[in-house]
Wavefront OBJ file of the C-alpha trace (Angstrom):
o trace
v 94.179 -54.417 -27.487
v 94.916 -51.602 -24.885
v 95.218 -48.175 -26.075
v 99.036 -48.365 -24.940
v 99.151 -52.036 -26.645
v 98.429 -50.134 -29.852
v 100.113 -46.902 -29.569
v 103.167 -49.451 -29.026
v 102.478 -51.675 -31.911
v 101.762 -48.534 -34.581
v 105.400 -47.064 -33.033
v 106.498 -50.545 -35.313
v 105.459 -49.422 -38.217
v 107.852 -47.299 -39.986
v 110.336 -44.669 -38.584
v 108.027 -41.575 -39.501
v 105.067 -43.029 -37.683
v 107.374 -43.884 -34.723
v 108.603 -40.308 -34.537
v 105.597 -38.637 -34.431
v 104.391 -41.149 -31.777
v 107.522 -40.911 -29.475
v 106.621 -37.082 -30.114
v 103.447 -36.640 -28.178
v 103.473 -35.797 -24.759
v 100.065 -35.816 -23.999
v 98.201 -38.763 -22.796
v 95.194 -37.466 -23.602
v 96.246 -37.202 -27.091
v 97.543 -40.592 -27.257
v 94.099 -42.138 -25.717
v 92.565 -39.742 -28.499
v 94.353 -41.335 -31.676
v 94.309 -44.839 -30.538
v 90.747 -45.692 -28.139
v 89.152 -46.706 -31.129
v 89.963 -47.485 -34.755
v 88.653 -44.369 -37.016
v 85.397 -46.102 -38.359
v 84.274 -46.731 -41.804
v 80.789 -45.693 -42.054
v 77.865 -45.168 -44.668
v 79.772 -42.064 -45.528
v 83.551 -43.756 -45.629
v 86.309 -42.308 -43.879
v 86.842 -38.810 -41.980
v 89.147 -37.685 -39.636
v 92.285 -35.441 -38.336
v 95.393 -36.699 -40.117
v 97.838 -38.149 -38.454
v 99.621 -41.132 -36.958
v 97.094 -43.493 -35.000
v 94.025 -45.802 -35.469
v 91.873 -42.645 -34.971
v 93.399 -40.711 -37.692
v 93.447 -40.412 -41.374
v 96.807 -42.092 -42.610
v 97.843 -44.085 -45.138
v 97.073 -47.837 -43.090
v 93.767 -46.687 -42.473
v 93.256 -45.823 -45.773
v 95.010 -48.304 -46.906
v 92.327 -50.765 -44.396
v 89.302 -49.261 -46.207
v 90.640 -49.611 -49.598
v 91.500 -53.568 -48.716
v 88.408 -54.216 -47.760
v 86.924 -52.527 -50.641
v 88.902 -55.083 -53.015
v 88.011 -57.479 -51.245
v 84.090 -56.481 -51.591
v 84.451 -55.911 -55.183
v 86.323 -59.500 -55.573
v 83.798 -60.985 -53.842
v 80.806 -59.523 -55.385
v 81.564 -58.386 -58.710
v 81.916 -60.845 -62.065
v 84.151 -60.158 -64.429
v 86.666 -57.117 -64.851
v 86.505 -54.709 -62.051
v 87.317 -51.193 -62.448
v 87.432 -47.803 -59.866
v 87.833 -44.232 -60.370
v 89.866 -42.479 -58.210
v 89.719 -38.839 -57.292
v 91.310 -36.378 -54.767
v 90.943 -32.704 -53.741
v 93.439 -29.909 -52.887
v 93.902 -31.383 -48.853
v 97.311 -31.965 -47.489
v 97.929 -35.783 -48.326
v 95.639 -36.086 -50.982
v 97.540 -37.034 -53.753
v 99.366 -39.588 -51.625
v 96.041 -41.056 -50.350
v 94.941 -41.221 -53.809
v 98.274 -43.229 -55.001
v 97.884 -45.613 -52.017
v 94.111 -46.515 -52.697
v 95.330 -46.954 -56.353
v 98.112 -48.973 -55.161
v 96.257 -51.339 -53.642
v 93.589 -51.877 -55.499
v 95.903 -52.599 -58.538
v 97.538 -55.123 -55.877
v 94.431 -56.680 -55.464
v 93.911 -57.035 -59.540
v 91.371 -54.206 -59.230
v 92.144 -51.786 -62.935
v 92.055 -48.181 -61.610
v 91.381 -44.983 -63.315
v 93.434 -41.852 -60.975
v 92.822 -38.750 -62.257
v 95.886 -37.125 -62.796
v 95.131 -33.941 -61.180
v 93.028 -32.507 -58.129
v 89.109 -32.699 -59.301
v 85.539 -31.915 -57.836
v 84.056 -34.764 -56.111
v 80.696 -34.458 -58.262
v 82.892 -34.903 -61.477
v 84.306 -38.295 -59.556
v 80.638 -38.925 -59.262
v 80.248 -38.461 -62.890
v 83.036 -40.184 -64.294
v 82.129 -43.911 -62.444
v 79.322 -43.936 -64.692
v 81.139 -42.224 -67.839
v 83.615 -44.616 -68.220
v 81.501 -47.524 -66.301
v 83.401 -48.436 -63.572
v 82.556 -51.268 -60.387
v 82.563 -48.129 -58.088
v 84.366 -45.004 -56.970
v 86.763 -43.362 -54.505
v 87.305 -39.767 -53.863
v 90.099 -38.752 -50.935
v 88.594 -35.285 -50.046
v 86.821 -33.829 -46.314
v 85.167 -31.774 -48.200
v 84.526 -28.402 -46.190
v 86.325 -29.798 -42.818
v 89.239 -27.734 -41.449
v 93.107 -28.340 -42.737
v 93.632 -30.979 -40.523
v 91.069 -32.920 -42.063
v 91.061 -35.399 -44.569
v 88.386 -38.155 -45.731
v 87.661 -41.199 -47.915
v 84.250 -41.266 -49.884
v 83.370 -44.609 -51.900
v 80.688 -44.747 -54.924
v 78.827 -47.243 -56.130
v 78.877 -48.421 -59.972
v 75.874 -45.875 -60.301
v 78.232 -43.028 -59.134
v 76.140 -42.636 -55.764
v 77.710 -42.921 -52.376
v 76.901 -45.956 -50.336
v 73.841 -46.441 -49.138
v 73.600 -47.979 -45.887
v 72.587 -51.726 -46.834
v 75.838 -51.653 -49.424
v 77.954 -49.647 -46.863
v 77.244 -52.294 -44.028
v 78.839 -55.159 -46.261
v 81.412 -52.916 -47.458
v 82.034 -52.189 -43.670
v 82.253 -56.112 -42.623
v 84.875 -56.406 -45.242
v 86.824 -53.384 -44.236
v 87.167 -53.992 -40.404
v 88.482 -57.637 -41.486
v 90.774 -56.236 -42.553
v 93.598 -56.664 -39.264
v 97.314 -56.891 -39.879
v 97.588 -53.511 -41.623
v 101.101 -53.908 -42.237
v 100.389 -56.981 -44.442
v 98.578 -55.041 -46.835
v 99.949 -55.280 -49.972
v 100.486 -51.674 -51.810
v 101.851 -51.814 -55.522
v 104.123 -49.262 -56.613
v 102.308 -46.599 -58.949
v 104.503 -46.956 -62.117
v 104.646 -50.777 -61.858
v 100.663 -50.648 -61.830
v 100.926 -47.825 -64.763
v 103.080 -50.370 -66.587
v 100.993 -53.599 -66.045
v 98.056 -51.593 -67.309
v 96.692 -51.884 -63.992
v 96.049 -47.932 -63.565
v 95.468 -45.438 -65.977
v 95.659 -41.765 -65.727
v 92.385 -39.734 -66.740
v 91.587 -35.957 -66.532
v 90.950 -33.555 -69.692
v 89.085 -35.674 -71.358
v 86.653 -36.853 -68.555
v 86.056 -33.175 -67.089
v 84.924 -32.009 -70.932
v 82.510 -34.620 -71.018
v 81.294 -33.857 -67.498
v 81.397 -29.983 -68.461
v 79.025 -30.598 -71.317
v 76.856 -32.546 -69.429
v 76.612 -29.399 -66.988
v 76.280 -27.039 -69.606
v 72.769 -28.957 -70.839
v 71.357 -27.508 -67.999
v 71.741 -24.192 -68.824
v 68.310 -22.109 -68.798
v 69.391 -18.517 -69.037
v 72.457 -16.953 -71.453
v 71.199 -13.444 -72.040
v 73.591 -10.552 -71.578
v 72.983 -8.909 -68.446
v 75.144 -6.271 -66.831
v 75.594 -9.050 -63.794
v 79.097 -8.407 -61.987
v 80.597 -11.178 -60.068
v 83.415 -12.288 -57.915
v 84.304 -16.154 -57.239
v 86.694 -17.867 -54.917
v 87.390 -21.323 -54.899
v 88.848 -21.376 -51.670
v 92.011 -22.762 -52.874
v 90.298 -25.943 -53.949
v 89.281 -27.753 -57.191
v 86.491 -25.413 -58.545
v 88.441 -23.088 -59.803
v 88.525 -24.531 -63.491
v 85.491 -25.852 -63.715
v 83.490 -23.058 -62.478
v 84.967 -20.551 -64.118
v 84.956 -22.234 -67.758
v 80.932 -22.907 -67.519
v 81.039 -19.367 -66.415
v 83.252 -18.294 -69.023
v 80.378 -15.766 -70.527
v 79.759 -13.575 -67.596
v 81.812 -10.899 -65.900
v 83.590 -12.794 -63.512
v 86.702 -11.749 -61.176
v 88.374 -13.967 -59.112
v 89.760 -14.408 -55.880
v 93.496 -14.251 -57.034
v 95.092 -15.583 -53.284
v 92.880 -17.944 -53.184
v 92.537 -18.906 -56.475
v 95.202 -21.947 -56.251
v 96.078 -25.059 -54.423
v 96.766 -24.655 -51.348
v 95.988 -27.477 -48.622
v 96.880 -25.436 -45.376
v 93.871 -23.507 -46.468
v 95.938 -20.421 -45.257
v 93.646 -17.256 -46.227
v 90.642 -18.996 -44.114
v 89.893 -19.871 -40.606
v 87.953 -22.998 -42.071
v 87.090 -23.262 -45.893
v 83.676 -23.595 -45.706
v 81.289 -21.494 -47.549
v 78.945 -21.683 -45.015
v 80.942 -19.686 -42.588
v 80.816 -16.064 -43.168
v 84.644 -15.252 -42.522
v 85.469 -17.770 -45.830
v 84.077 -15.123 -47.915
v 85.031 -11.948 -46.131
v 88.423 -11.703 -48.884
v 85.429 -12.405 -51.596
v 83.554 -10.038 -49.977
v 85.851 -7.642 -49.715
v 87.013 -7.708 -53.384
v 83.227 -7.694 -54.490
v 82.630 -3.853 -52.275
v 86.167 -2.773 -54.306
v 84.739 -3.506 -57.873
v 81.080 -2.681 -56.874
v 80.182 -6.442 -57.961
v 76.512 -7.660 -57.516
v 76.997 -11.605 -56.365
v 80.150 -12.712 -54.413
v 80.378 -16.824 -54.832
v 82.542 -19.473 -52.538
v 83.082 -23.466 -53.488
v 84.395 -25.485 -51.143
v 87.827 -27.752 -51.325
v 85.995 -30.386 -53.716
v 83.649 -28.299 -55.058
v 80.566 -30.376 -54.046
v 78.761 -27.143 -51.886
v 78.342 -23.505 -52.778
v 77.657 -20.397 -50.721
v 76.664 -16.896 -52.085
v 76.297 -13.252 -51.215
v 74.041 -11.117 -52.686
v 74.151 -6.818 -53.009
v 70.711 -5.730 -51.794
v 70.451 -1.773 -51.151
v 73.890 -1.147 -51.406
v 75.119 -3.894 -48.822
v 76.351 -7.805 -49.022
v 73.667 -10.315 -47.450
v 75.303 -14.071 -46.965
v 72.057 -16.205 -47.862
v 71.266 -19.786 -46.603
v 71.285 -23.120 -48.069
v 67.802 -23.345 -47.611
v 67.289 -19.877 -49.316
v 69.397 -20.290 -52.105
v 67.673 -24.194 -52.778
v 64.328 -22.365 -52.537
v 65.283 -19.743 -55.001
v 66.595 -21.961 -57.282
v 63.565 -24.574 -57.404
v 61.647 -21.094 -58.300
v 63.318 -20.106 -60.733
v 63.609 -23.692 -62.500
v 60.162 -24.003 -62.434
v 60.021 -20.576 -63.577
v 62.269 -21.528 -66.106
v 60.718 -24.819 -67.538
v 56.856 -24.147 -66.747
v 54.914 -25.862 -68.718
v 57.672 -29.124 -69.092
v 56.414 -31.003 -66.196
v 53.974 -33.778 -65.523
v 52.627 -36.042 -62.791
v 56.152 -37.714 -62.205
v 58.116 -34.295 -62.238
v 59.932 -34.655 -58.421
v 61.580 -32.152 -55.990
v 63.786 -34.205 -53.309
v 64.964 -32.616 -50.009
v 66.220 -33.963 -46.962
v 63.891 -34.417 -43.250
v 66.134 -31.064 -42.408
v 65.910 -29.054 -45.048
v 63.255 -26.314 -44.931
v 59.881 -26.546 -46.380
v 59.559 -23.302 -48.323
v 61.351 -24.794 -51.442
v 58.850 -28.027 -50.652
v 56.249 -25.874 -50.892
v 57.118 -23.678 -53.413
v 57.377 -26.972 -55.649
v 53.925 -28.531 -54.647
v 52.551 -25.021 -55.586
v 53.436 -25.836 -58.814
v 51.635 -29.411 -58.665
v 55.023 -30.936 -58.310
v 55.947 -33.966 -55.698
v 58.166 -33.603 -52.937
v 60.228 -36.669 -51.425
v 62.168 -36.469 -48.307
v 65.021 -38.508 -47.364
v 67.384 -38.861 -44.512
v 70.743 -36.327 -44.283
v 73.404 -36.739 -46.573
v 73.146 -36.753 -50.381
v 73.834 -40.277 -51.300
v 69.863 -40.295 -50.362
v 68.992 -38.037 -52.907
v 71.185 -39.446 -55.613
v 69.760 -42.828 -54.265
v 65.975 -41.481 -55.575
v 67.855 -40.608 -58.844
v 68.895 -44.180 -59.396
v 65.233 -45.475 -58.001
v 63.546 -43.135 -60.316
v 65.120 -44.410 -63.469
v 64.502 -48.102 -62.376
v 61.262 -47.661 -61.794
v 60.032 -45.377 -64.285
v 57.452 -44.244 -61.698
v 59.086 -40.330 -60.819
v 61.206 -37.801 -62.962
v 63.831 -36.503 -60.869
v 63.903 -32.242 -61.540
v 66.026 -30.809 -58.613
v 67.480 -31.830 -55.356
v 68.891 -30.066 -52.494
v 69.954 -30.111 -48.523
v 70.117 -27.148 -46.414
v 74.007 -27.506 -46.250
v 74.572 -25.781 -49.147
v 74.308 -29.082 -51.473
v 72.585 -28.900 -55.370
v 72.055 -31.111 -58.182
v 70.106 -30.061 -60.721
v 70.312 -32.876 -63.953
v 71.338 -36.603 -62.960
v 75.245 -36.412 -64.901
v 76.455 -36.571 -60.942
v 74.532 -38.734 -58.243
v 75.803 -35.843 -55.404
v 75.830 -32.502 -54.913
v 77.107 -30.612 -57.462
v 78.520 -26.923 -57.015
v 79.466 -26.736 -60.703
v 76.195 -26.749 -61.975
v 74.735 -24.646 -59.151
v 77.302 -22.064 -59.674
v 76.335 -21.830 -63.103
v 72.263 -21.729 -62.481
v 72.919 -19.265 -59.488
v 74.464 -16.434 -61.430
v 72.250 -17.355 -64.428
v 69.054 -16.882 -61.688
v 70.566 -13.740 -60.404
v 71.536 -12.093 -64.245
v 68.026 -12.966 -65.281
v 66.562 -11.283 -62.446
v 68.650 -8.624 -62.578
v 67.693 -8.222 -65.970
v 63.943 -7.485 -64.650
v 65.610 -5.165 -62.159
v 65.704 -7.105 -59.169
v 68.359 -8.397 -56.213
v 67.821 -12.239 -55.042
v 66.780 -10.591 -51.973
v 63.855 -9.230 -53.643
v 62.801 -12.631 -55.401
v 63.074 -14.027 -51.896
v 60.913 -11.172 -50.100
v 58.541 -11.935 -52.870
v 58.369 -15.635 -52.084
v 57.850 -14.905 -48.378
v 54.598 -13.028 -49.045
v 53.467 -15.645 -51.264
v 54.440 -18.541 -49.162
v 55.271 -17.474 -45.228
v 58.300 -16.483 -43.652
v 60.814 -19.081 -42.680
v 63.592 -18.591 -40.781
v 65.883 -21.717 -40.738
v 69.247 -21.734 -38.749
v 71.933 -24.729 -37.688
v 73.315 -24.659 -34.155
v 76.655 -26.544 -33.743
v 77.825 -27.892 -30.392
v 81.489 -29.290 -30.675
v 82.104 -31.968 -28.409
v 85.879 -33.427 -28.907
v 87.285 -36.657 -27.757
v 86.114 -40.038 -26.372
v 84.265 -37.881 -23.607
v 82.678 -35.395 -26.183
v 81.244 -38.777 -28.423
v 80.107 -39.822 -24.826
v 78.310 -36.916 -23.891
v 76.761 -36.766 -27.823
v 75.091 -40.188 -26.828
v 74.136 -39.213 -23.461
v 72.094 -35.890 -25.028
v 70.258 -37.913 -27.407
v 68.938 -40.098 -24.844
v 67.879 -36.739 -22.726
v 66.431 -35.228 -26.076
v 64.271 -38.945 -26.760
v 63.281 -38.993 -22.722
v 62.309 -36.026 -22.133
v 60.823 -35.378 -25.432
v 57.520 -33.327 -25.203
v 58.062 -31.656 -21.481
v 61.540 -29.665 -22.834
v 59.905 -27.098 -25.143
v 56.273 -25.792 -25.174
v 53.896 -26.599 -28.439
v 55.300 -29.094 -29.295
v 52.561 -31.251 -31.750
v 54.893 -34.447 -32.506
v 58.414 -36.194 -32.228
v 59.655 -38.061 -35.175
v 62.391 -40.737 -33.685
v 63.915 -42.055 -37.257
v 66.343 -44.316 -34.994
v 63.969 -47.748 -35.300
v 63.544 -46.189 -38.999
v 60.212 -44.709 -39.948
v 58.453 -43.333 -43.179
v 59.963 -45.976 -44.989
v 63.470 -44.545 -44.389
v 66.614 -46.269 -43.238
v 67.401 -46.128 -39.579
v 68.813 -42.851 -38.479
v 69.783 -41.383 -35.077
v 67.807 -38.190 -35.809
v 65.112 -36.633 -33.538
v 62.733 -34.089 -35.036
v 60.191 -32.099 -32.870
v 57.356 -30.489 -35.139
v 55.263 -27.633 -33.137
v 51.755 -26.905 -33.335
v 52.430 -23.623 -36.264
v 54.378 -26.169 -38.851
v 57.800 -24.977 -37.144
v 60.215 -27.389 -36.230
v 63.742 -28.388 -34.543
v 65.543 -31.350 -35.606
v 69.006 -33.027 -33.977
v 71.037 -35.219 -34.618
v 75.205 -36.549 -34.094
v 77.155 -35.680 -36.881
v 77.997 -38.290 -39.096
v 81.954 -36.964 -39.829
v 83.235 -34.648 -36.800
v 82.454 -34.476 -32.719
v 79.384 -32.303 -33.345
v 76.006 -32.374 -31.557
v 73.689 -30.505 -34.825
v 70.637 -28.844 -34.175
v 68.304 -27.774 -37.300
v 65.385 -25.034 -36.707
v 63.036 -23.994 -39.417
v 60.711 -21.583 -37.742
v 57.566 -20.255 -39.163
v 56.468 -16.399 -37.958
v 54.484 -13.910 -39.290
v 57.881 -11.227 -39.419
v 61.647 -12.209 -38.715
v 61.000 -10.066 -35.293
v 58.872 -12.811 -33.691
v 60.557 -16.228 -35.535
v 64.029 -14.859 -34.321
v 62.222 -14.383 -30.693
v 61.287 -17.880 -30.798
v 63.653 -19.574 -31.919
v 66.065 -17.584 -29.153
v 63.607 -19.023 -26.497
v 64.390 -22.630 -27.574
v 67.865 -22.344 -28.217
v 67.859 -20.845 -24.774
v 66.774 -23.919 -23.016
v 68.398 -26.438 -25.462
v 71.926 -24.478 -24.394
v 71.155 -25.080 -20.587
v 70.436 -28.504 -21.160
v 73.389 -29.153 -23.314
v 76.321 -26.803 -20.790
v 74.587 -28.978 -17.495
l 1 2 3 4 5 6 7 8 9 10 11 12 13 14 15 16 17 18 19 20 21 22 23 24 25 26 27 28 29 30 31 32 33 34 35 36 37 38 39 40 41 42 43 44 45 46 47 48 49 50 51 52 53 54 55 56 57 58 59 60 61 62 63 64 65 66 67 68 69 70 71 72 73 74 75 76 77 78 79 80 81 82 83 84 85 86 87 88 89 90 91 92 93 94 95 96 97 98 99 100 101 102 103 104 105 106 107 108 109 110 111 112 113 114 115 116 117 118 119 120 121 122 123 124 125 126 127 128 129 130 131 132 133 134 135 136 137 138 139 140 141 142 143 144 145 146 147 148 149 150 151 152 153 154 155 156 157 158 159 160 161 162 163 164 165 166 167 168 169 170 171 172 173 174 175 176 177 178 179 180 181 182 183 184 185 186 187 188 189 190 191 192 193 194 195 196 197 198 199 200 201 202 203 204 205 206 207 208 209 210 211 212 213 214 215 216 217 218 219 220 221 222 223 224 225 226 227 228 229 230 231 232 233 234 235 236 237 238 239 240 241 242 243 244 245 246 247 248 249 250 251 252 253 254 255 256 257 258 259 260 261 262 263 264 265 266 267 268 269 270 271 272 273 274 275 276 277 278 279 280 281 282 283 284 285 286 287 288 289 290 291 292 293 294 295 296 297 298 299 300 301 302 303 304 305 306 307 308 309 310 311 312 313 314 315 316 317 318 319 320 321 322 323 324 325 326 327 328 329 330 331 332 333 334 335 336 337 338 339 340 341 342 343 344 345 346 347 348 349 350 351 352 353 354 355 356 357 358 359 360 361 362 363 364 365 366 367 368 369 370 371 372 373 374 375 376 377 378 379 380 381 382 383 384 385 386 387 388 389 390 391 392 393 394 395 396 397 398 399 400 401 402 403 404 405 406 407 408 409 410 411 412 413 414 415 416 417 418 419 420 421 422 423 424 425 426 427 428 429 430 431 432 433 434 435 436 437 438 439 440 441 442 443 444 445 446 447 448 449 450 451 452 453 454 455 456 457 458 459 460 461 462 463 464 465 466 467 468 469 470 471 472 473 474 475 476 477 478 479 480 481 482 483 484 485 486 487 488 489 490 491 492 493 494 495 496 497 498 499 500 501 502 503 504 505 506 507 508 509 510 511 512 513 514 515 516 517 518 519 520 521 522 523 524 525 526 527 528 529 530 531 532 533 534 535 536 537 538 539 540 541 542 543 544 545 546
């Protein structure tokens, strides 16, 4: 079908769709929402909410969750069961009742959680209360226009790609969207088809948390937390229920236009400046940020009277430190650290410095919660700790994703118990830079909207493979993981490793129009990494503006 063909057939639909069609002016906008049909990948669903076969709504979610039914139908013996989950987003809840909907049309029992909840305790609860797999309605640290679709697998681990691509086959044959059946929540309640969960599942998910506890001395630790109006806020704040902890108070609620924040993503300085802010009034020591579903965690740290935002990669490396710190003597020859291909190295080598193994996967956690699932198959590796430089934790294996719970609760644990020994994060970090190298690891982000932005994406890669070698000087090797190397899946990720053990990686995002671009830069003081890294960005920039 034609873009107008569609736009024309969608305008059928139902009387709010058609208004907000006949609405838009802007043919640009309407080529936008209907060129292609907003794709199910490895990852699910994400997109900009709104009426059209590019956007979030609920056909296309009600399209995914079809063709998961049909999956599960077709794969699964026996009773099938899925937990549903959703986050504090606009259309959330809705999204939620319509994938429960119609997988209880489809004879699938469903398990909604009756409030907004962190995607890692969605994670936890498939394998709690052994369900066929898992849905969570969430985009995670996207803007407010945002929404997404994430499905598990029975182990509680997103889809990997081989499971994904079936999933995927079933999903786009999925065509008449308006013959999808949707069953009416309380006619589902009363047929025993869904069942409403909550308390009960996020104490048993707390307590699984709480065993990974490894410091609970008093400390004179003060510290402000914001939840960005998202799900963390009860969960984070009850396993941190004995320190000194103030919170964010307008942004301690619900609230899906997000409307204290530019974007509420912790890894964006001005989502913490209210935090921040609070934390210089009551002279508080660590300021920290969860994201909507409370998967990723950022942090700031007083050092010398000041507030220092800290990195992904610097907050995994400090943490794998002080675990091992924490647990020294506990591990063997399976004990494992896993990280991703563009995550720094100084928590990898901070790990094999204690004679422990390091495994790198491809981007995105369902990787590392993949090794979780291998490991306890096999026998063969212990999982201890896994991270990703986008601010993503798990340490324990009650969740098979990132977990900001748990990291919120080791990070201020790390920071009282150095405090306690009279030092600042910053100085544990200084300290681990003149043991092991300075690193200095940054993400560059080109946004490139639209069907000519995902064009020119393509077109970049292809200069990036070509050119390869000639673009930047010192350059010792090119990993292509496209054709799939190092036993990994395939992956449209380049990664350029220089002559000093620096290197750049890109790669298309998997969720928005972004072009990413990952540097981890060795040098013997900030000073000269900074200068280098400058010098490639500089030439990377031209390339990318031609």
């Amino acid at each position: 079908m034609t873009v107008k063909e569609k736009y024309e057939l969608w305008k059928t639909f139902d009387e709010e769709t058609a208004a907000q069609l006949n609405a838009i002016t802007d043919e640009k906008e309407i080529e936008d929402r209907f060129y292609k049909d907003l794709e199910f990948g490895t990852g699910g669903l994400r997109g900009v909410m709104g009426a059209g076969a590019n956007r979030m709504n609920r056909y296309t979610i009600g399209k995914a969750t079809q063709g998961l039914a049909d999956y599960l139908n077709n794969t699964v013996d026996g009773e099938k069961s899925v937990a549903v989950a959703y986050d504090s987003r606009n259309n959330s809840k809705a999204f939620a009742e319509v994938t429960a909907g119609v997988l209880a049309a489809n004879g699938i029992k469903v398990l909604l959680f009756e409030t907004l909840m962190p995607t890692p305790v969605l994670s936890f609860s498939v394998r709690y209360h052994k369900c066929s797999a898992g849905v969570v309605v969430t985009a995670s640290h996207n803007p407010k226009e945002y929404n997404g679709y994430k499905v598990y697998d029975d182990n509680g681990c997103q889809l990997v790609p081989d499971v994904a691509n079936k999933v995927i086959a079933y999903v786009n044959a999925v065509e008449d969207l308006q013959a999808i059946e949707c069953m009416e929540l309380a006619e589902a309640q009363s047929k025993g088809l869904v069942t409403m969960i909550g308390e009960q599942t996020l104490a048993a998910f707390i307590t699984e948390v709480k065993k990974q506890s490894l410091y609970e001395e008093k400390s004179d630790l003060k510290i402000v937390y914001t939840p960005l109006h998202g799900t963390g806020n009860i969960p984070v704040r009850t396993v941190l229920s004995d320190m000194n902890v103030s919170i964010v108070s307008a942004q301690e609620l619900p609230d899906g236009d997000f409307s204290t924040v530019r974007s509420p993503n912790p890894e964006e300085k001005d989502a913490l400046t209210l935090a921040l802010e609070q934390a210089k009034v009551e002279d508080a020591d660590l300021v920290l940020g969860t994201d909507p579903d409370c998967d990723r965690v950022g942090i700031g740290v007083k050092h010398n009277g000041a507030f220092t935002l800290m990195t992904g990669n610097q907050v995994g490396a400090l943490l794998i430190n002080f675990i091992l710190e924490m647990k020294k003597g506990t591990f063997n020859e399976k004990s494992t650290i896993v990280k991703t291909i563009v995550t720094s190295e100084l928590g990898a080598n901070i790990a094999k410095s204690h004679g422990l193994n390091v495994v790198e996967t491809l981007t995105g956690f369902k990787y590392i919660g993949e090794q979780i699932c291998l490991y306890e198959q096999s026998g063969k590796s212990e999982y201890v700790f896994g991270y990703e430089e986008s601010y993503g934790y798990l340490a324990g294996t009650h969740a098979r994703d990132k977990d900001a719970v748990v990291a919120s609760m080791l990070i201020c644990q790390m920071a009282a118990y150095y405090m306690n020994q009279g030092k600042t994060l910053i100085d544990v970090l200084n300290d681990i830079y003149a043991k092991h190298g300075f690193y200095l690891d940054l993400l560059d982000t080109f946004v490139l909207k639209g069907k000519s932005g995902a064009q020119r994406i393509g077109e970049l890669m292809e200069i990036f493979r070509s050119k390869g070698a000639s673009l930047v000087d010192g350059v010792a090797e090119i990993k292509d993981y496209a054709p799939g190397i190092d036993g990994l899946p395939k992956e449209n990720v380049l990664k350029y490793i220089f002559n000093d053990g620096s290197w750049m990686a890109m790669r298309p995002s998997g969720t928005e129009p972004k072009l990413k671009i990952y540097f981890s830069i060795r040098g013997e003081s900030e000073k000269l990494a900074r200068e280098r890294y400058q010098g490639i960005r500089n030439i990377l920039e031209a390339i990318i503006n031609e």
